[in-house]
C-alpha positions as CSV (number, residue, x, y, z in Angstrom):
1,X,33.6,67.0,69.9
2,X,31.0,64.0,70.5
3,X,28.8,64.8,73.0
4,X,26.6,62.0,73.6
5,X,25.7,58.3,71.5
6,X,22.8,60.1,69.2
7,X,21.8,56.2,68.0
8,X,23.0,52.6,66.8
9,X,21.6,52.0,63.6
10,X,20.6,48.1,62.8
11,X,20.3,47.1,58.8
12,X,17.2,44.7,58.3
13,X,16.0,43.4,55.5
14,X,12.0,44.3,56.3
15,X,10.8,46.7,59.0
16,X,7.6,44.8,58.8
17,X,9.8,41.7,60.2
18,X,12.3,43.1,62.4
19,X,9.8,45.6,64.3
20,X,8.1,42.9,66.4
21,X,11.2,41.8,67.6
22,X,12.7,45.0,68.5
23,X,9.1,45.8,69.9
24,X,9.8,42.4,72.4
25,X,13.5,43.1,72.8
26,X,13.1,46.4,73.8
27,X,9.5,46.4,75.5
28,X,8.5,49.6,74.1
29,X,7.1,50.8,71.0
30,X,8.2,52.1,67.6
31,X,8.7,55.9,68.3
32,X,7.7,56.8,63.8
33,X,8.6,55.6,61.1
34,X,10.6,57.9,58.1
35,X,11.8,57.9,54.5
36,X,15.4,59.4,54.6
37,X,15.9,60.0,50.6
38,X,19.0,61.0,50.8
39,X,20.2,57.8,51.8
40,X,17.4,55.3,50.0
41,X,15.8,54.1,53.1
42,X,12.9,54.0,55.5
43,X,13.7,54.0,59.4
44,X,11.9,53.1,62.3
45,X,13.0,54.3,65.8
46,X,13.2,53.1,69.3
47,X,13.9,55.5,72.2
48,X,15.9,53.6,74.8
49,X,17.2,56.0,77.9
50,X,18.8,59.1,76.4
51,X,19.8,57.2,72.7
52,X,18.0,55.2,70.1
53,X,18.3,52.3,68.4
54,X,17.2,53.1,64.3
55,X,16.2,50.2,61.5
56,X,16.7,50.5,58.4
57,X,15.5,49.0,55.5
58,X,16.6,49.8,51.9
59,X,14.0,51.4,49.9
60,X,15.3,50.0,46.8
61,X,18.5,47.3,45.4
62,X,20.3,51.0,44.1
63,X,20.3,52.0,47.9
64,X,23.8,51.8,49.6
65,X,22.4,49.6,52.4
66,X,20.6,47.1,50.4
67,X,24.4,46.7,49.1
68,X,25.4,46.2,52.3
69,X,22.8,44.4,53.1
70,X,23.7,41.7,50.5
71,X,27.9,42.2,51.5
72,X,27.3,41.4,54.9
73,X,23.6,40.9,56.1
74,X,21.4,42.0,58.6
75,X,23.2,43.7,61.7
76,X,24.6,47.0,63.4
77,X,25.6,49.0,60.4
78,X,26.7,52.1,62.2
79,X,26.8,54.2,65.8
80,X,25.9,57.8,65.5
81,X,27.7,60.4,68.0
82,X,25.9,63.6,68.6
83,X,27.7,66.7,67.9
84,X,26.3,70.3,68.4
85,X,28.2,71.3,64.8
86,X,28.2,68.7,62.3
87,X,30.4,71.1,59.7
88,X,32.7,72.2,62.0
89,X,33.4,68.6,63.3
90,X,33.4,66.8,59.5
91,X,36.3,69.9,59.3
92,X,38.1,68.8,62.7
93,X,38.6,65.2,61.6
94,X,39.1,66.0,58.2
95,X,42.1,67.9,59.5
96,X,42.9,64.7,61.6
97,X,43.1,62.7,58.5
98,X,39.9,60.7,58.7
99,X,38.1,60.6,55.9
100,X,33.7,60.6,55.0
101,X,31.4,59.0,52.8
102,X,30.6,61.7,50.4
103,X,31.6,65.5,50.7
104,X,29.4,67.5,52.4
105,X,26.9,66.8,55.3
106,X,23.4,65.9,54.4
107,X,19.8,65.9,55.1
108,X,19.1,62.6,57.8
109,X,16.3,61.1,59.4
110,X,14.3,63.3,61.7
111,X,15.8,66.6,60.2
112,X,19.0,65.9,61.5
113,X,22.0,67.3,59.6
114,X,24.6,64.1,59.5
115,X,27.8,62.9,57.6
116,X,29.4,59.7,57.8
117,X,33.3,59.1,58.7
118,X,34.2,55.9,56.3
119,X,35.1,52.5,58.6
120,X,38.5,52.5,57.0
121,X,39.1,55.9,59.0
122,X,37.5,54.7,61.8
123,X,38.5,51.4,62.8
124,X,36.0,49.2,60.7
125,X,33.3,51.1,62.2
126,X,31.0,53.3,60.2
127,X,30.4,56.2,62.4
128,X,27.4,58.8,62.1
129,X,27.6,62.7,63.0
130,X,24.6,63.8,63.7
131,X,23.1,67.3,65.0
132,X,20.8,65.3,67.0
133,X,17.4,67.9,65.6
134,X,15.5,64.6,65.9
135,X,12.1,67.2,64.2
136,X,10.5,64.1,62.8
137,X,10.8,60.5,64.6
């Protein structure tokens, strides 16, 4: 069961450009930045009240965002919910009939343990589970 909105993650092109106006929108300042290997790119965060908003910028043109970056451009590329079991829920929805990106939960940004439910499952929305750790941004 979701317990909270964890995030909304924004795809950008360059952290270096969209920062300053996040920095403006939001009038705060970039919590950290990270390199999430697992999913070939580098985040920057934003607290705003008890969620975040998370940039991310493709670390190289093999990472599945810069794909998506080039399919359909710059904007919200997926809401994370916050879940206090991340296997126990990927098996939940499974056994619902929705179905993930990739098999197994993985490593996320801040030492979060996260899987993704695939937009087609999900009303055309890519939707993150996340333990919420948040150990390094």
């Amino acid at each position: 069961m979701a317990n909270r909105i964890d995030h909304l993650g924004i795809a950008v092109r360059s952290l270096a450009e969209a920062e300053p106006l996040f920095r403006t929108l939001l009038g705060q300042e970039c919590m950290g930045h990270e390199e999430v290997a697992s999913e070939g790119v580098r985040v920057a965060f934003f607290q705003l009240g008890e969620a975040r908003v998370e940039l991310l910028e493709p670390m190289s043109s093999e990472s599945p965002l810069h794909k998506s970056l080039e399919k359909r451009g710059p904007g919200i590329h997926h809401v994370a919910l916050q879940v206090d079991d991340v296997p126990a829920e990927v098996a939940r929805l499974k056994a619902a009939g929705l179905t993930f990106v990739g098999e197994a939960p993985r490593p996320g940004a801040g030492g979060c343990q996260v899987a993704f439910i695939h937009p087609k499952s999900a009303g055309g929305i890519l939707v993150e589970l996340s333990d919420g750790a948040h150990g390094g941004a």
